[in-house]
N, CA, C and O of each residue as an XYZ file, in Angstrom:
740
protein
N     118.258     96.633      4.776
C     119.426     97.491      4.874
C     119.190     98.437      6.043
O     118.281     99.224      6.306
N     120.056     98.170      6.510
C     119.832     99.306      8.053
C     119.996    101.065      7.934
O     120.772    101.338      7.018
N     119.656    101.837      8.374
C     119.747    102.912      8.381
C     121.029    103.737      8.244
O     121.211    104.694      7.492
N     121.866    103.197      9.095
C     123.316    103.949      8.734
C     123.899    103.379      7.194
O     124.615    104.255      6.711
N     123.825    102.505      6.542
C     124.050    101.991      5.488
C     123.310    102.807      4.183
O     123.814    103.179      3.123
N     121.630    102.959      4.786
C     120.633    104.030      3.489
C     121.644    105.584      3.629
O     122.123    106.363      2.805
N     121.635    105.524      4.651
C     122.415    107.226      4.681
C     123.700    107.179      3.960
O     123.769    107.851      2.931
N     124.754    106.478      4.339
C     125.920    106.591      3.608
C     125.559    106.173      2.355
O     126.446    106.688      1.674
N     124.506    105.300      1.241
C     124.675    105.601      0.077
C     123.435    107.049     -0.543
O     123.207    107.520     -1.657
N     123.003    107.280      0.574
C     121.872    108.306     -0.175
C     122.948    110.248     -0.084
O     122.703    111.305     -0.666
N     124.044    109.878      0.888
C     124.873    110.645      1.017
C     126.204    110.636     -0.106
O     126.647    111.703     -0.532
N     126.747    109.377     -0.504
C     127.356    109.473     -1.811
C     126.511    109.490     -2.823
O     126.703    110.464     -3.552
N     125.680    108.822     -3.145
C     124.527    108.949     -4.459
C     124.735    110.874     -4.800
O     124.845    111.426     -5.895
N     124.727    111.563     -3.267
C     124.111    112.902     -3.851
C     125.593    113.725     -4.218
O     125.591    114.701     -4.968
N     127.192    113.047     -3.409
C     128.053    113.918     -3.901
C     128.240    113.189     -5.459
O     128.551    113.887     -6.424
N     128.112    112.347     -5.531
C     128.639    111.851     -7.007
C     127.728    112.720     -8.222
O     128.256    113.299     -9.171
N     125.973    112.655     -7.906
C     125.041    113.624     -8.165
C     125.936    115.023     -8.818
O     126.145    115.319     -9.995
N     126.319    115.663     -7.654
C     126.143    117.085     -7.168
C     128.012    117.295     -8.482
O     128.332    118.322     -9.080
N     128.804    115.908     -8.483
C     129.990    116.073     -8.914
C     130.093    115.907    -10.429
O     131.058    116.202    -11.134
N     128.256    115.080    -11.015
C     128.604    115.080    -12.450
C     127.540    116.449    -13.017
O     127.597    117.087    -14.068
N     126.837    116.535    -12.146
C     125.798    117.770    -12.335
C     127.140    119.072    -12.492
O     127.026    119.699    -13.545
N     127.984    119.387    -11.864
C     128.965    120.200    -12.021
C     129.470    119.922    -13.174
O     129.434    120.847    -13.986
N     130.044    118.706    -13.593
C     130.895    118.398    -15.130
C     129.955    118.998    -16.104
O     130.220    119.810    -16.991
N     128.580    118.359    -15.735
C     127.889    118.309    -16.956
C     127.456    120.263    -17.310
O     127.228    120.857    -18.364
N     127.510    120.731    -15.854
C     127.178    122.406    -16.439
C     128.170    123.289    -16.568
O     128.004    124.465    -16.892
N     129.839    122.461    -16.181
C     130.958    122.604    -16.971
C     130.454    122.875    -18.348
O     130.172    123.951    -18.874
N     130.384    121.191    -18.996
C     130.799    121.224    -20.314
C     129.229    121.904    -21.088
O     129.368    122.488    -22.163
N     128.205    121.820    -20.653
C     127.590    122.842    -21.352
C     127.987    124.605    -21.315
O     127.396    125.437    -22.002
N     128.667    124.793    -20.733
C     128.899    126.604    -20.431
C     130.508    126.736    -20.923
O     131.094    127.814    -20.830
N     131.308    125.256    -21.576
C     132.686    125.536    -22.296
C     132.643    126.349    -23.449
O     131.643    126.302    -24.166
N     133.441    126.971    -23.682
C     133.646    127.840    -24.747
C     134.135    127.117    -25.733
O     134.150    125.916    -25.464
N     134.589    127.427    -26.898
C     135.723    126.697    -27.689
C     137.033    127.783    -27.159
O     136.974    128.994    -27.372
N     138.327    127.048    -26.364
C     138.955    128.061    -26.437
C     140.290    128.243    -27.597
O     140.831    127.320    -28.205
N     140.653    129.857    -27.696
C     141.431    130.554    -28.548
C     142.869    129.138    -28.475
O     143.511    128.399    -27.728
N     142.689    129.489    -29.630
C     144.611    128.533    -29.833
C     145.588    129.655    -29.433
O     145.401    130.685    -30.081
N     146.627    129.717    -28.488
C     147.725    130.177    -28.227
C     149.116    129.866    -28.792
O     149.240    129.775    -30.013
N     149.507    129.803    -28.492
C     151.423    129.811    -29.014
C     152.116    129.495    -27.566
O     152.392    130.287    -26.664
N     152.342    127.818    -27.650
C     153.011    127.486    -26.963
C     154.419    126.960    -27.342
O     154.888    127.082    -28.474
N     154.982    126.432    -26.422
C     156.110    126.024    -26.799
C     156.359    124.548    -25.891
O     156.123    124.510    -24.684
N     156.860    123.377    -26.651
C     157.382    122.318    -25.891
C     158.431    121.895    -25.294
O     158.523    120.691    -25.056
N     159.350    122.696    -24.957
C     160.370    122.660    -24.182
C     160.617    123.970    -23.658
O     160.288    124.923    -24.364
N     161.109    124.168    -22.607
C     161.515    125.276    -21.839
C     162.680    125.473    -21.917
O     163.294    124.460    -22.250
N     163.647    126.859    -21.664
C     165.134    126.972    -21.505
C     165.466    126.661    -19.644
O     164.898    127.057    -18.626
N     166.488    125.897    -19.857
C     166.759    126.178    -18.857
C     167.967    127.127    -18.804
O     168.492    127.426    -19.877
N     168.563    127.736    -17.416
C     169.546    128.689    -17.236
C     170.767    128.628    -18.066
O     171.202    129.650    -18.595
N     171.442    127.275    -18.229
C     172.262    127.949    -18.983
C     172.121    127.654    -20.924
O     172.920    127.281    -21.783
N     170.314    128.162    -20.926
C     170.727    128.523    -21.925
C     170.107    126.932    -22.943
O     169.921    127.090    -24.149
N     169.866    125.609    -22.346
C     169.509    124.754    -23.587
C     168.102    124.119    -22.991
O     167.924    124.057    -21.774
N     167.317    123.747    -23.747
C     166.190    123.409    -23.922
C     165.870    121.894    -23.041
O     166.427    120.855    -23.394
N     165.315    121.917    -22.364
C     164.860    120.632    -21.724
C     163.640    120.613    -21.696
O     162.851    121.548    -21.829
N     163.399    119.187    -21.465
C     161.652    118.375    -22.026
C     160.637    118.852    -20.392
O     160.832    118.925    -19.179
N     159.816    119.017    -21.131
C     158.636    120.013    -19.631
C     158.786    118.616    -18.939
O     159.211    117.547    -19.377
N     158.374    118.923    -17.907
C     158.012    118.362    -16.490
C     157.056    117.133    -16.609
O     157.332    115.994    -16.235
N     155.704    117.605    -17.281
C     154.891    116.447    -17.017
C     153.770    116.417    -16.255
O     153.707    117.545    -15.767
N     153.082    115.939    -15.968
C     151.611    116.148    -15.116
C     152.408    116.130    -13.813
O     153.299    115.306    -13.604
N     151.941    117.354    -12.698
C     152.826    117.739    -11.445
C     152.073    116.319    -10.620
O     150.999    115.729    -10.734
N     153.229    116.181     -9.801
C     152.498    115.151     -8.470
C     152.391    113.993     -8.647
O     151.950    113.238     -7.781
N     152.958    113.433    -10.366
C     152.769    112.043    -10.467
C     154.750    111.941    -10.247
O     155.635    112.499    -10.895
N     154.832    110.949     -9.017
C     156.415    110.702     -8.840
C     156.257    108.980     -9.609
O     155.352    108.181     -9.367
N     157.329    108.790    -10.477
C     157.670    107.346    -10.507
C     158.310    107.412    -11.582
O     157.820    108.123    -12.459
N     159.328    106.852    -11.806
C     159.934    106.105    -13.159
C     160.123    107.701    -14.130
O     159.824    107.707    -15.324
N     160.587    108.833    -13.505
C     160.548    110.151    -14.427
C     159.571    110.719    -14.778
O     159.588    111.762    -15.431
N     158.183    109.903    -14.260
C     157.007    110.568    -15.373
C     156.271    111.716    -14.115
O     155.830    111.598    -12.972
N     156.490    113.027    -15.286
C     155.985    114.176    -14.387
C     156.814    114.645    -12.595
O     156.282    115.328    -11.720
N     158.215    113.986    -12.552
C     158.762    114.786    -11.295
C     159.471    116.282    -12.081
O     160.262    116.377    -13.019
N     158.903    117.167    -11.368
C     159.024    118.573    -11.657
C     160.659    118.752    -11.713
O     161.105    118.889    -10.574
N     161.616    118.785    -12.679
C     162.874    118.670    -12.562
C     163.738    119.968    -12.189
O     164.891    120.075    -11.771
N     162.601    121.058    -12.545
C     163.236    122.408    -11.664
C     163.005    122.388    -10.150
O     163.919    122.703     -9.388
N     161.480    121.927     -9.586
C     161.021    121.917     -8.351
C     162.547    120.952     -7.833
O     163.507    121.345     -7.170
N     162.294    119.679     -8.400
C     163.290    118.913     -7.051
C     164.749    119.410     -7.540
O     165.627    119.236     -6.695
N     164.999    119.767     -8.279
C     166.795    120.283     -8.509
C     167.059    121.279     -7.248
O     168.116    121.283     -6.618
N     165.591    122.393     -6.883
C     166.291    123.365     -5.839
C     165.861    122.516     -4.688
O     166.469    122.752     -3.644
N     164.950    121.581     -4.642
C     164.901    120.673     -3.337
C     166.626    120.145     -3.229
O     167.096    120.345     -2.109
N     166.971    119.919     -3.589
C     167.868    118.980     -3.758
C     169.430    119.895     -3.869
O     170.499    119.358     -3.578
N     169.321    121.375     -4.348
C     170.573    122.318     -4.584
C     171.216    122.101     -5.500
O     172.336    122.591     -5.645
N     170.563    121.173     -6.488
C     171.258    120.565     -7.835
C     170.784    121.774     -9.062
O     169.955    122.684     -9.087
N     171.734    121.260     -9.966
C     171.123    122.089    -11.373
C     170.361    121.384    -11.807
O     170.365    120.153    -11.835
N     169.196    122.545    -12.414
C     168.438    121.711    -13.072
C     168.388    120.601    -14.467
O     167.662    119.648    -14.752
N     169.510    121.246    -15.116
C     170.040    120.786    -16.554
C     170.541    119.345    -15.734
O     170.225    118.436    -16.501
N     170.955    118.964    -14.948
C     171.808    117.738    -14.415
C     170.792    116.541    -13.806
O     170.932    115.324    -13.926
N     169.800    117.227    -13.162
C     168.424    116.655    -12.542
C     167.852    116.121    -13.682
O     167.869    114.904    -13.870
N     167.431    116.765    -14.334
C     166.241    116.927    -16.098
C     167.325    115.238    -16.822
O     166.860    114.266    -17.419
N     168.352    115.432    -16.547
C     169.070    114.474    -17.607
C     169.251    112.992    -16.488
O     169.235    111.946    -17.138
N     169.342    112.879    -15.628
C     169.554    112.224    -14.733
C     168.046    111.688    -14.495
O     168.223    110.472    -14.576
N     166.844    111.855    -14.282
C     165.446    111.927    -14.681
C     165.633    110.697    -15.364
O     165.636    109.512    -15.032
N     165.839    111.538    -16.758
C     165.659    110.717    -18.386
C     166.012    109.658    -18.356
O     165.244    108.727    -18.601
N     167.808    109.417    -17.917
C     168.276    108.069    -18.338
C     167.780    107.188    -17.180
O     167.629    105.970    -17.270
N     167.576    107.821    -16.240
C     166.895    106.750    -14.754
C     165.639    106.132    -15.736
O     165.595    104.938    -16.033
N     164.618    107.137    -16.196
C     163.676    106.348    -16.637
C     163.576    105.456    -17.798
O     162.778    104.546    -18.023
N     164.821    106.033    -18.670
C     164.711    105.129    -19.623
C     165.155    103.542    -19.491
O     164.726    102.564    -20.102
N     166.229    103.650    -18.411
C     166.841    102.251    -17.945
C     165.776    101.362    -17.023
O     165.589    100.151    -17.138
N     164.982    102.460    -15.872
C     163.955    101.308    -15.418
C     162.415    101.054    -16.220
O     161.408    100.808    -15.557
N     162.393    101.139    -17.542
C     161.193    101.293    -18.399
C     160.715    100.265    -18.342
O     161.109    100.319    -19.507
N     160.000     98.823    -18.118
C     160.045     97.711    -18.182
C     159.606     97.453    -19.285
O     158.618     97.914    -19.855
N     160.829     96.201    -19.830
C     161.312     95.388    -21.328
C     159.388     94.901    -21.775
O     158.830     95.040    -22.864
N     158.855     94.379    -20.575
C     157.248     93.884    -21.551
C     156.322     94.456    -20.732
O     156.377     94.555    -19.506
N     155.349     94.880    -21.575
C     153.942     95.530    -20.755
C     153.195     94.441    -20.045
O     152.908     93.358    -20.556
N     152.855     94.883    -18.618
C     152.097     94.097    -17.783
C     150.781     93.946    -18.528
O     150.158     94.763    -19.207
N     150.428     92.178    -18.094
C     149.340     91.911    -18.063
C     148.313     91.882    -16.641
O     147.179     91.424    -16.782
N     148.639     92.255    -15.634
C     147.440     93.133    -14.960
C     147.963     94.124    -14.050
O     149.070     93.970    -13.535
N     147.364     94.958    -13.859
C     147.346     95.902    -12.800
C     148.366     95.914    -11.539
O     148.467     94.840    -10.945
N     149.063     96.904    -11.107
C     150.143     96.699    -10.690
C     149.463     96.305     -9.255
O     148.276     96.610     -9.140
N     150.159     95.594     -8.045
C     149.964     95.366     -6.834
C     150.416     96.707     -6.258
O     151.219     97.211     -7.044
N     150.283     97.200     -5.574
C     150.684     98.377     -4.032
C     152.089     97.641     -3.830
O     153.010     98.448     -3.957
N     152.481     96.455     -3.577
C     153.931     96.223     -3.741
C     154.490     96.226     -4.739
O     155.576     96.805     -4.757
N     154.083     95.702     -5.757
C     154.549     96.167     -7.222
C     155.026     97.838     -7.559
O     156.002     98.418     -8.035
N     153.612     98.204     -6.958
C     154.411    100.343     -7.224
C     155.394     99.939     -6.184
O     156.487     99.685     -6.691
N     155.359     99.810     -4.988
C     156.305    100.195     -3.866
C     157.937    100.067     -4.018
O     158.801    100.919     -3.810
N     158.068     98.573     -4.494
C     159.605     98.113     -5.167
C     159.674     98.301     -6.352
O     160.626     97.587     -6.667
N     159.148     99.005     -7.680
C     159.162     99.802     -8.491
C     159.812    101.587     -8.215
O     160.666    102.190     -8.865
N     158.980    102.061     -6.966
C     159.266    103.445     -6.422
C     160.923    102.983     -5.712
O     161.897    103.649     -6.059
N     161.052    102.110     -4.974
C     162.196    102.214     -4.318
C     163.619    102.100     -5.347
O     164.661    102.703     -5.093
N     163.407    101.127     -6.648
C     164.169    100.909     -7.279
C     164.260    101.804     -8.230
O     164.983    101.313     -9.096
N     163.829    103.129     -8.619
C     163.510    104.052     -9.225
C     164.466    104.917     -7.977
O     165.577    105.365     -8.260
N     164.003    105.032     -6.918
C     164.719    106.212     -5.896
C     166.400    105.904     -5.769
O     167.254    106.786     -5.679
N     166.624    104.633     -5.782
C     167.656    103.771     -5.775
C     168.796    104.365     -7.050
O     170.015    104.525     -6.995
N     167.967    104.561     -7.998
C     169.085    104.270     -9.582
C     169.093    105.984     -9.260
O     170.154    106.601     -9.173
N     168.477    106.284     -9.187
C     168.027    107.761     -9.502
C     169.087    108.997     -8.290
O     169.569    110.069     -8.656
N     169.175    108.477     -7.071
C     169.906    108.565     -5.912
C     171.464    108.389     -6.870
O     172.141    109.378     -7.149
N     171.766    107.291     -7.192
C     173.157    107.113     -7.911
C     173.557    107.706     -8.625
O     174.754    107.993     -8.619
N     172.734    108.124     -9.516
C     173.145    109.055    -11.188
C     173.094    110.343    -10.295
O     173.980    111.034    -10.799
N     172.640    110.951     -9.409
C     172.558    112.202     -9.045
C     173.816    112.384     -7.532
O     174.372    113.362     -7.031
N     173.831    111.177     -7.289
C     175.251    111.767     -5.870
C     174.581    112.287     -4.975
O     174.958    113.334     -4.450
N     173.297    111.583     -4.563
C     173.001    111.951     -3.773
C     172.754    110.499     -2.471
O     172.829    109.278     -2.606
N     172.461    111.342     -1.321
C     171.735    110.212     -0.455
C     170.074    109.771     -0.626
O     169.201    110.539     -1.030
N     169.912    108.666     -0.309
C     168.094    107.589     -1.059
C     168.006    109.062      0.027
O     168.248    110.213     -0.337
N     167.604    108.637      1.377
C     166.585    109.733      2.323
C     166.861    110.795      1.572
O     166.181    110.791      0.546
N     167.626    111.758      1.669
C     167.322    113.138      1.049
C     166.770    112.809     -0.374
O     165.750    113.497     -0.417
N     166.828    112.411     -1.088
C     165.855    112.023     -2.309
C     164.556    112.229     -2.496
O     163.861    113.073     -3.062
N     164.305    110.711     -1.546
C     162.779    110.424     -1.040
C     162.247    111.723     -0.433
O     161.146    112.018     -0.898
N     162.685    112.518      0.409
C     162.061    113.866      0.910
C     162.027    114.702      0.328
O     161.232    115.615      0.550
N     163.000    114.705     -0.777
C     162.555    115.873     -1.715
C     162.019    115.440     -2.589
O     161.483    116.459     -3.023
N     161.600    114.331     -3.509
C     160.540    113.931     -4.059
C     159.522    114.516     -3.277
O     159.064    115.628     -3.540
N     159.159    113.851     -2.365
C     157.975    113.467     -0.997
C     157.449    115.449     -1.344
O     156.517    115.901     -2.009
N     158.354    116.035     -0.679
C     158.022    117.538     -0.626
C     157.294    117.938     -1.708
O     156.120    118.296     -1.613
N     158.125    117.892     -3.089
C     157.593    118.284     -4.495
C     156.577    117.831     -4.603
O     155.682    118.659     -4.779
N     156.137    116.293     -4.561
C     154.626    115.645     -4.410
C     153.763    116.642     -3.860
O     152.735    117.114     -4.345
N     154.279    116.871     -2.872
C     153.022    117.597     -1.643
C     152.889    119.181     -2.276
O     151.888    119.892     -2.361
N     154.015    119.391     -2.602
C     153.605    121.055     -2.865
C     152.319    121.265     -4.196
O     151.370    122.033     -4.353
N     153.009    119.948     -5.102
C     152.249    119.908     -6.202
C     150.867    119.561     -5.830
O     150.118    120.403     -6.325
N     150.238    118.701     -5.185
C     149.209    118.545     -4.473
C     148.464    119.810     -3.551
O     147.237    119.899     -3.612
N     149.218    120.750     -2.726
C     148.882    121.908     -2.258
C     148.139    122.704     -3.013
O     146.991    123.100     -2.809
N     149.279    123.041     -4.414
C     148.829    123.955     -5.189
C     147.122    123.244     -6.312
O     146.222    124.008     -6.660
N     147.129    122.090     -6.555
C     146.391    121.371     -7.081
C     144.911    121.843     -6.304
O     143.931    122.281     -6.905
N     145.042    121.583     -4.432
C     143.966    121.843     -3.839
C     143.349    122.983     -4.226
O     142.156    123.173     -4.460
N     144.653    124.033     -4.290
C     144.457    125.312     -4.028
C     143.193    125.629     -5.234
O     142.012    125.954     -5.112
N     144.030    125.374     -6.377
C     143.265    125.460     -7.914
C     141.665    124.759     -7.836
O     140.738    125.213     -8.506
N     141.573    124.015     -7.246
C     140.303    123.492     -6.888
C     139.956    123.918     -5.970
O     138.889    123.744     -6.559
N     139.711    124.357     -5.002
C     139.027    125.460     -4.123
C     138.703    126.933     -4.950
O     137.548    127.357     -4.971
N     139.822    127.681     -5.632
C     139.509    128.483     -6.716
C     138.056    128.406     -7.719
O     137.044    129.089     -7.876
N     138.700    126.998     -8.335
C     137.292    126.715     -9.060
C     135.947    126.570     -8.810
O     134.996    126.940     -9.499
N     135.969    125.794     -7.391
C     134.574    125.710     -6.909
C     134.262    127.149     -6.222
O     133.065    127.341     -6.441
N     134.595    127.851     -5.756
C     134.376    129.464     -5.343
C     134.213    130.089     -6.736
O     133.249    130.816     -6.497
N     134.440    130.251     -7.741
C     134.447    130.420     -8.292
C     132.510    130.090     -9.758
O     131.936    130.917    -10.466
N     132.272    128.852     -9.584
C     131.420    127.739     -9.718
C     130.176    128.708     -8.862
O     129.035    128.993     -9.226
N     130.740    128.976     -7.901
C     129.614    129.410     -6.738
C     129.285    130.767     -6.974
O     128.110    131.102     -6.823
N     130.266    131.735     -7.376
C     129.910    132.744     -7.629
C     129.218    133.086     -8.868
O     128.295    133.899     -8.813
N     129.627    132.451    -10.203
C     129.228    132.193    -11.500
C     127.411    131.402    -11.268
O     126.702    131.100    -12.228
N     127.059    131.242    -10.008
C     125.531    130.770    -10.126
C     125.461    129.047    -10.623
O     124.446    128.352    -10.675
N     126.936    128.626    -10.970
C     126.829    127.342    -11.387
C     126.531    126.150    -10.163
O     125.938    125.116    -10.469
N     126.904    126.349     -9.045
C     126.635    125.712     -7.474
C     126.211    126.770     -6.732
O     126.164    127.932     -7.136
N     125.893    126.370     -5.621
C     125.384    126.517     -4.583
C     126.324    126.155     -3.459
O     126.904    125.071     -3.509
N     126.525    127.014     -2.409
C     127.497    126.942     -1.460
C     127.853    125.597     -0.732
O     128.864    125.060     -0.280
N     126.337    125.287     -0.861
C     126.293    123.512     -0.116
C     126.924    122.864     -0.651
O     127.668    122.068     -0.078
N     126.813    123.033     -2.500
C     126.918    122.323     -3.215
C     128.496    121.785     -3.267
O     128.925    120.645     -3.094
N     129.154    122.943     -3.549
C     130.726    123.289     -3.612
C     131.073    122.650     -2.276
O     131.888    121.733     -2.171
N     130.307    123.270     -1.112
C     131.242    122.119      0.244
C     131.202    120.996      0.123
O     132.040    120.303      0.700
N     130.077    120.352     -0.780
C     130.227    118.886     -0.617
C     130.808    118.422     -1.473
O     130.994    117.227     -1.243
N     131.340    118.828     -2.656
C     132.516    118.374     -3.802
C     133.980    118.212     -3.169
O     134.899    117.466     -3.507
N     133.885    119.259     -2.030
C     135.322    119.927     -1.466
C     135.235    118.819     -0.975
O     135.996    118.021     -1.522
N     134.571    118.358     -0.084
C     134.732    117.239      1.292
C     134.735    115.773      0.031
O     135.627    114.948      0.227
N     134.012    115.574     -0.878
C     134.350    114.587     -1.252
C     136.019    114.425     -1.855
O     136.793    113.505     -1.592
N     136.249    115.495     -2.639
C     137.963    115.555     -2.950
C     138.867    115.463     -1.303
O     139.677    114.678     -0.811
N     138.546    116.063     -1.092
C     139.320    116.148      0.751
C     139.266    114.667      1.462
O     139.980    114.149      2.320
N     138.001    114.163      0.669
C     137.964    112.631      1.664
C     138.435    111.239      0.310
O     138.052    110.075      0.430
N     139.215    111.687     -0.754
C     139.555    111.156     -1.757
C     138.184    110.131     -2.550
O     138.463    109.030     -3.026
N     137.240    110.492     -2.578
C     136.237    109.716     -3.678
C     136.490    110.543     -5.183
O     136.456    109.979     -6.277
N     136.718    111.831     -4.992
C     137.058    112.493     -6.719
C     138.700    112.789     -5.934
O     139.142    112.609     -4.799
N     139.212    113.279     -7.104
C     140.784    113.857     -6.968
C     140.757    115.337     -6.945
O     139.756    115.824     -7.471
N     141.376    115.927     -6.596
C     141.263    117.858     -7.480
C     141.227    118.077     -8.822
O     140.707    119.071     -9.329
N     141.910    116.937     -9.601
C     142.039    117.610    -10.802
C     140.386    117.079    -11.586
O     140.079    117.407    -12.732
N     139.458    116.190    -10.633
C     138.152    116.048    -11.217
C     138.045    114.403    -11.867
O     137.046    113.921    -12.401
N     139.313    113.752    -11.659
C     138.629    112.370    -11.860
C     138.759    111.813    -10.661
O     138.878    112.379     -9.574
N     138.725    110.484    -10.949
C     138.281    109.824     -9.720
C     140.230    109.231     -9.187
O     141.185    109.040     -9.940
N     140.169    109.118     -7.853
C     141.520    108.748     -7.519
C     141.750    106.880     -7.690
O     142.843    106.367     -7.447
C-alpha cells in the first residue's frame, strides 16, 4: 500500500476515532433529562391546529418541508401550504413498499413528480417551487451547521475535546463523512 493511501486511512481511522470517542463521552456525561410539556400540533394564525413540520431539511413526498418556512418563501398561507403538503403526500405515497434501495434516479423522478403535483394544488409555478423548497433546505441546513459548530465549541470548552479535536469533526461534517446532526450521511 503506498503512502498516500496509509495516510488517507490513518487520517479517517482517527476522525471516525475522534467522532465515536465524542458519542461515547456524550453518552457517558447524559443526564436523564426532565420531562416537559409539549404539545403536537401548533396553531397556526388563523387560529386551527396543524401537524408540526417534521425533521427540518428532509424535502420529499411532505416529509419534514417546514410548511411555515416555505408558505413565506412562497407568500402563501400557511394553513393552505400545511394542507396542500398533506394531500400531495398522501396521493404520491407509493401503493407497495420497495424491495431495494432507491436509485439517485428513482429519488430524482420521485422529487420532480412530488414538485409537479405539489406546484398544482398550490397555483404556483414548478421553478418558484423548486427554489423555495431549495432555499428552506439550505436555511435548514445553515442553521443545522450552525447548532453543530455550537456543540463542538461548546464540547471544547466543557474539557470534552480538544481544539484539534473539534476541527477535525468540523472538517469531517463539512467534507460529508458524518452529517451535523451526528450520523452518518
Amino acid at each position: 500500500m503506498n503512502l498516500k493511501k496509509r495516510s488517507a486511512l490513518a487520517v479517517g481511522g482517527a476522525v471516525i476515532a475522534l467522532g465515536a470517542g465524542a458519542g461515547v463521552a456524550q453518552l457517558a456525561t447524559a443526564q436523564t433529562p426532565t420531562p416537559t410539556a409539549t404539545t403536537s400540533a401548533t396553531a397556526s394564525p388563523s387560529g386551527t391546529a396543524t401537524k408540526p413540520a417534521g425533521k427540518p431539511g428532509r424535502i420529499g413526498r411532505g416529509h419534514g418541508v417546514d410548511a411555515a418556512a416555505l408558505a413565506e418563501k412562497l407568500g402563501l398561507d400557511q394553513t393552505k401550504v400545511q394542507a396542500a403538503l398533506d394531500k400531495v403526500r398522501d396521493a404520491t405515497k407509493p401503493t407497495t413498499r420497495p424491495t431495494a434501495p432507491p436509485t439517485q434516479a428513482d429519488r430524482d423522478a420521485r422529487r420532480a413528480s412530488y414538485i409537479t403535483a405539489l406546484a398544482k394544488e398550490l397555483g404556483v409555478d414548478e421553478t418558484k417551487l423548486t427554489t423555495a423548497l431549495d432555499a428552506v433546505q439550505a436555511d435548514h441546513q445553515a442553521e443545522a451547521k450552525k447548532a453543530f459548530a455550537a456543540k463542538l465549541a461548546q464540547a471544547v470548552t466543557d474539557g470534552k475535546l480538544t481544539q484539534a479535536e473539534a476541527d477535525a469533526v468540523a472538517k469531517a461534517a463539512d467534507a460529508g463523512v458524518i452529517s451535523y446532526g451526528g450520523g452518518r450521511r
